[in-house]
C-alpha positions in Angstrom: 69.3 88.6 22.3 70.6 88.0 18.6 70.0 90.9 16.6 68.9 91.0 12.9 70.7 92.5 10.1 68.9 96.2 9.1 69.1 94.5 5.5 67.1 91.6 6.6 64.3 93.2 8.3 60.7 93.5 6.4 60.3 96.7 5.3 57.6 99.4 6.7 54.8 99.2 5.4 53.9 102.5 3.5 50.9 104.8 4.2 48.6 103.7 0.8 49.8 100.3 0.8 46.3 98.3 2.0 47.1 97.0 5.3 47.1 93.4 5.9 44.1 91.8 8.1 46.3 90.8 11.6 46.4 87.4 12.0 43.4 86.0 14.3 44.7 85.4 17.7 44.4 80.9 18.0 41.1 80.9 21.0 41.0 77.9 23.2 37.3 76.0 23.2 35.4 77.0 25.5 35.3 74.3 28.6 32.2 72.8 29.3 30.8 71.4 32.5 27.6 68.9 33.0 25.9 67.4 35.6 23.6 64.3 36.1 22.9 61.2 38.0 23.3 59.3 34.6 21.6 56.3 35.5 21.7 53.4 33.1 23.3 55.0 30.4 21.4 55.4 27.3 21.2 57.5 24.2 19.4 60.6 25.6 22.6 60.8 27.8 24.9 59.8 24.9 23.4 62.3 23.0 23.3 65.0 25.7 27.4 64.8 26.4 28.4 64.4 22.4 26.5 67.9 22.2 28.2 69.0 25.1 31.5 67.8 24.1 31.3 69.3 20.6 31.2 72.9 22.5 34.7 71.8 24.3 36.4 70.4 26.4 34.2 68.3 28.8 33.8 67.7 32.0 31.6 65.4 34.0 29.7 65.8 36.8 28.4 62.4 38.0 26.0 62.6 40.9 26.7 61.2 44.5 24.6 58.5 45.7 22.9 60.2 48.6 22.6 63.5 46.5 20.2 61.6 44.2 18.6 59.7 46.5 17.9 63.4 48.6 16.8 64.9 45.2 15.1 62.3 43.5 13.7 60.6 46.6 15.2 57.4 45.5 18.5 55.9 44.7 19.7 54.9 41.8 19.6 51.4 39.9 23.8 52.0 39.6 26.2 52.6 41.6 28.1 56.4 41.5 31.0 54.5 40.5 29.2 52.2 37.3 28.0 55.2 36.1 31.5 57.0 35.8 33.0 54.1 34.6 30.1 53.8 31.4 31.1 57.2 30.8 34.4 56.6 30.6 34.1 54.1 28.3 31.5 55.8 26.2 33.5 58.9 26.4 37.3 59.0 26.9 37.8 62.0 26.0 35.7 63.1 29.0 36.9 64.4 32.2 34.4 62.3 34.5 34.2 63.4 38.4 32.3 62.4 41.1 30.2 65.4 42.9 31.5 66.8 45.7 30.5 66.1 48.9 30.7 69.4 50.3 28.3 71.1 47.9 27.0 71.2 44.0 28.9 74.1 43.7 32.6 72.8 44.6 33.3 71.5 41.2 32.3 74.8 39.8 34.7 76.6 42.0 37.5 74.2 41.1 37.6 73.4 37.6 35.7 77.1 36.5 33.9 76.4 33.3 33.1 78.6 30.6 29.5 76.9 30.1 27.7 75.3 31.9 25.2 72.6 29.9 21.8 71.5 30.9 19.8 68.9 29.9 16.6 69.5 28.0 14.4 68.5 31.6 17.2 69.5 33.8 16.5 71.6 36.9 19.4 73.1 39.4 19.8 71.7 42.0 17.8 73.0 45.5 19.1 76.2 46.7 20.9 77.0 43.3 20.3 80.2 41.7 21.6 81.1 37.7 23.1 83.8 39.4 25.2 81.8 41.7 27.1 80.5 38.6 30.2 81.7 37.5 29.2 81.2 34.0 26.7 81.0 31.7 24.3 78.3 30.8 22.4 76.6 28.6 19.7 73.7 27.5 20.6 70.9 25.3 17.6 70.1 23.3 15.7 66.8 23.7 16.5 63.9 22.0 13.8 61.6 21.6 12.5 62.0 25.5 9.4 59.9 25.2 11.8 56.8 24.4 14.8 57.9 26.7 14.0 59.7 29.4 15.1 57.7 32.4 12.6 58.4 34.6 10.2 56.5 32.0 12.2 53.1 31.4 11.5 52.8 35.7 7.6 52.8 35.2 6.0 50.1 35.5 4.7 47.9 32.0 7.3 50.3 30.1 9.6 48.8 28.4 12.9 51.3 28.0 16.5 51.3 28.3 16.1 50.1 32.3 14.8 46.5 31.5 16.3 44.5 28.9 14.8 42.3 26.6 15.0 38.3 28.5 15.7 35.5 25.8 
């Protein structure tokens, strides 16, 4: 180790000098986990994972076909793997994952998140307890539900995100 000449070393600070506020330790953002089916890709999603990546560092959790199609009691109009890909594209920043096949909690265990975000109509999933989380959570606020939510652009006569306009 090179030592420093005694001439060249700051000198201690005295007793009614005001001390100096320390220098605030650099914090990494938090990192943030999300998890959806993210069917059709629309600005209630878009809107959902630029609040979520504003908080950090983001991670993706897209659902697997048969989860939804267990949860929902349907499957979805896109495959698991064209809705990572329009999330990828929407958001490169974004780590985007498929779930896990062994259990919603896997990713959880792997990646440990600071925060977990939900969506403003989001329920976890069956069996899952808050306090089987290893962090906290919480709710995104809607963003304009009654013309994005995409359970509504699949009802019938409604014209949403799902159907687009023929020419």
């Amino acid at each position: 180790m090179r030592r420093i000449p005694q001439s060249s070393k700051l000198k201690a600070q005295s007793s009614s000098e005001p001390k100096k506020a320390a220098r605030k330790p650099v914090h990494c953002k938090k990192r943030v986990m999300v998890f959806g089916t993210f069917d059709l890709l629309h600005p209630g999603h878009e809107f959902f994972l630029r609040e979520a990546a504003r908080r950090g560092p983001l991670t993706v959790v897209v659902a697997r076909d048969e989860n939804v199609r267990r949860i929902k009691g349907r499957m979805p109009l896109q495959t698991q793997e064209q809705r990572i890909e329009a999330i990828r594209t929407r958001f490169p920043t974004a780590t985007v994952i498929p779930g896990d096949r062994r259990g919603f909690l896997m990713p959880l265990r792997k990646l440990v998140p600071n925060l977990i975000l939900l969506g403003y109509d989001q329920t976890l999933p069956p069996g899952i307890r808050k306090d089987d989380l290893p962090c906290r959570t919480e709710r995104v606020v809607a963003f304009r539900p009654r013309q994005f939510k995409s359970s509504l652009s699949r009802l019938p006569g409604k014209r949403g995100v799902a159907e687009k306009k023929k020419t």
